[in-house]
C-alpha atoms as one frame of an Amber mdcrd trajectory, in Angstrom:
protein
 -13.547 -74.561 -54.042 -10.621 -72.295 -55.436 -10.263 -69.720 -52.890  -7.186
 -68.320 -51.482  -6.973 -70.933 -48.705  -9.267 -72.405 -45.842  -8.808 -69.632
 -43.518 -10.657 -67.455 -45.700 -12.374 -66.915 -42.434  -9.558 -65.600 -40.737
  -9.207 -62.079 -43.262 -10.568 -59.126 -42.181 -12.929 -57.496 -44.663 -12.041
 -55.032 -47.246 -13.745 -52.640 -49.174 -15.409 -52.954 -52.466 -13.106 -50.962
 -54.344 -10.524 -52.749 -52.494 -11.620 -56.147 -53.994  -9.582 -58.541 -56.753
 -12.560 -59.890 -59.081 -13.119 -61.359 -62.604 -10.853 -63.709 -64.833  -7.830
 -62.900 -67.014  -6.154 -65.147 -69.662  -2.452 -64.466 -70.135   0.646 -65.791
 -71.545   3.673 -66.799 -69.723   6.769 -65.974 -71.591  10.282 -67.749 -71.893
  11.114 -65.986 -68.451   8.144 -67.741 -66.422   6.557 -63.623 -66.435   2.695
 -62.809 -66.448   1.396 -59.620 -66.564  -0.626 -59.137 -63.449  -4.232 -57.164
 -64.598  -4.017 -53.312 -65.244  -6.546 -52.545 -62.903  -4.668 -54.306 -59.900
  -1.254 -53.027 -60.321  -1.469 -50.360 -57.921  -2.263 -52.938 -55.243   0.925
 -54.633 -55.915   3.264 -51.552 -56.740   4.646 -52.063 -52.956   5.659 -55.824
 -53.600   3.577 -58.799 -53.609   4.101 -62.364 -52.326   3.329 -65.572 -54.515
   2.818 -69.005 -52.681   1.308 -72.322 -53.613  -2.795 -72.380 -52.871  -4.656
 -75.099 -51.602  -5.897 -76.131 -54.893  -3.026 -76.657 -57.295  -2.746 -72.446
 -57.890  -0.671 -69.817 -57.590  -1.925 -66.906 -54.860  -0.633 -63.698 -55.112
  -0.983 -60.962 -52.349  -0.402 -57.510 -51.938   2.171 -56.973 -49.031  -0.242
 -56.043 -46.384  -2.779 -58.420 -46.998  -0.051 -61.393 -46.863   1.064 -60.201
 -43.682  -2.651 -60.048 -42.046  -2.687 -63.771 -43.324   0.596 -64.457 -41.808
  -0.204 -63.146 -38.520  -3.276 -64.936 -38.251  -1.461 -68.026 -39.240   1.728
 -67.934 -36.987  -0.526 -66.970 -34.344  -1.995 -70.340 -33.849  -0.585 -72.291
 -31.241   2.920 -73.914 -32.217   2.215 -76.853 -29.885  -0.224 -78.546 -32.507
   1.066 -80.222 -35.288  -1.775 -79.351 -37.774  -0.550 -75.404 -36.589   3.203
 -75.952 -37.398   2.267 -77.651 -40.649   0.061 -74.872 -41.699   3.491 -72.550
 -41.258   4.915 -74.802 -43.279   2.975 -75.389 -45.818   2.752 -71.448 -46.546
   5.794 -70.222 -46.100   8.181 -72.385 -47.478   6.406 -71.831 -51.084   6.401
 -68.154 -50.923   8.477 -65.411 -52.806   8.227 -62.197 -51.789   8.467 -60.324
 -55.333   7.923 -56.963 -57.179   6.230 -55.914 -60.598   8.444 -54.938 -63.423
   8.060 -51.941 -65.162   5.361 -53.588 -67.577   3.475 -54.995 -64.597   4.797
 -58.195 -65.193   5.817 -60.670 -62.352   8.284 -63.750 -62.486   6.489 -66.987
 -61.375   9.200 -69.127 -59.706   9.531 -72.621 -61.690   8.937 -74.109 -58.342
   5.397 -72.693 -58.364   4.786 -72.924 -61.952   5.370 -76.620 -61.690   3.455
 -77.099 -58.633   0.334 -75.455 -60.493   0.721 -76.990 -63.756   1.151 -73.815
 -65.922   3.397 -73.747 -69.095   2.444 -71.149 -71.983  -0.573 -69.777 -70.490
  -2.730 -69.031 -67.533  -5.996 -67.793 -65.941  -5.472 -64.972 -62.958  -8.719
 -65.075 -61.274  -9.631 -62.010 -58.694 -10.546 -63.919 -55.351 -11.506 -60.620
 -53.070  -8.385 -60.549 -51.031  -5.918 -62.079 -53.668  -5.720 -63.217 -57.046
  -4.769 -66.665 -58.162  -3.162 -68.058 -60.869  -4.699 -71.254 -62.752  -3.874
 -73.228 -65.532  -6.097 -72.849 -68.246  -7.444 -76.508 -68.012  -7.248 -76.855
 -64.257  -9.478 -73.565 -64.180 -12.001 -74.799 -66.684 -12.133 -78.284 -64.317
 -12.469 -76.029 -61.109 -15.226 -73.424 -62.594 -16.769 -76.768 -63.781 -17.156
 -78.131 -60.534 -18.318 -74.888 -59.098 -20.703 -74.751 -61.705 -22.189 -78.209
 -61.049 -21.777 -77.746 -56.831 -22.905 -74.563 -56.459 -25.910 -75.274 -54.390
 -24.241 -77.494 -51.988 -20.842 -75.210 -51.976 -23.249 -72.601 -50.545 -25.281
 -74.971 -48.212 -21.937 -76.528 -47.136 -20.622 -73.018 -46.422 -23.369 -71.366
 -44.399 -23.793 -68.594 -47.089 -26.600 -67.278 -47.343 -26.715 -65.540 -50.766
């Protein structure tokens, strides 16, 4: 499922005023910018950090919920490879970057690539992060969620 990672586990929990939720269609313009959702920008007026997700998307955290993500993650034990590959895997595709006046944030080409996004997006609010989808890739995804639901929830535990 499109969440910010498997160690979704590993976050502590945040408030409910605290949380990123809904969808948001946006352009991307000539620079590789998207406007980041009115009602978040305060959240990422200290910097953010963008990264590749598990599921062919962009994450985007606020600065202090990337580092309680990255301390989780570089404190698993370097001996095992699955541990150093983790690292890997999520810090070599982050940026650490900052709004623009307009709330606007530049996606790295890298990223945008990696996630499929050209003229437009989907930012989706994922409680601890958002994420940012191509527009077909997120219609395939909220597809599958649709269809899996049951058995997303039974394979998770969650009691709803």
């Amino acid at each position: 499922m499109g969440n910010c990672g498997e160690l979704w586990a590993l976050w502590e929990p945040r408030g409910v005023w605290d949380m990123f939720l809904g969808e948001y269609e946006y352009n991307i313009d000539q620079k590789g910018r998207v406007a980041i959702p009115a009602r978040f920008r305060d959240e990422f007026r200290g910097g953010l950090v963008v990264a590749r997700g598990y599921d062919r998307c962009i994450v985007v955290y606020p600065l202090p919920e990337w580092q309680r993500m990255a301390d989780k993650i570089t404190s698993l034990p370097l001996t095992r490879q699955t541990s150093r590959r983790l690292s890997r895997a999520t810090f070599a595709s982050a940026y650490n970057l900052e709004l623009d006046r307009q709330g606007r944030v530049i996606i790295p080409a890298s990223l945008r690539d990696y996630a499929g996004i050209r003229d437009s997006a989907v930012i989706v609010g994922v409680h601890n992060c958002l994420e940012i989808w191509d527009k077909d890739l997120w219609a395939a995804e909220k597809s599958i969620m649709t269809e899996q639901a049951a058995e997303i929830a039974e394979a998770a535990e969650v009691a709803l």
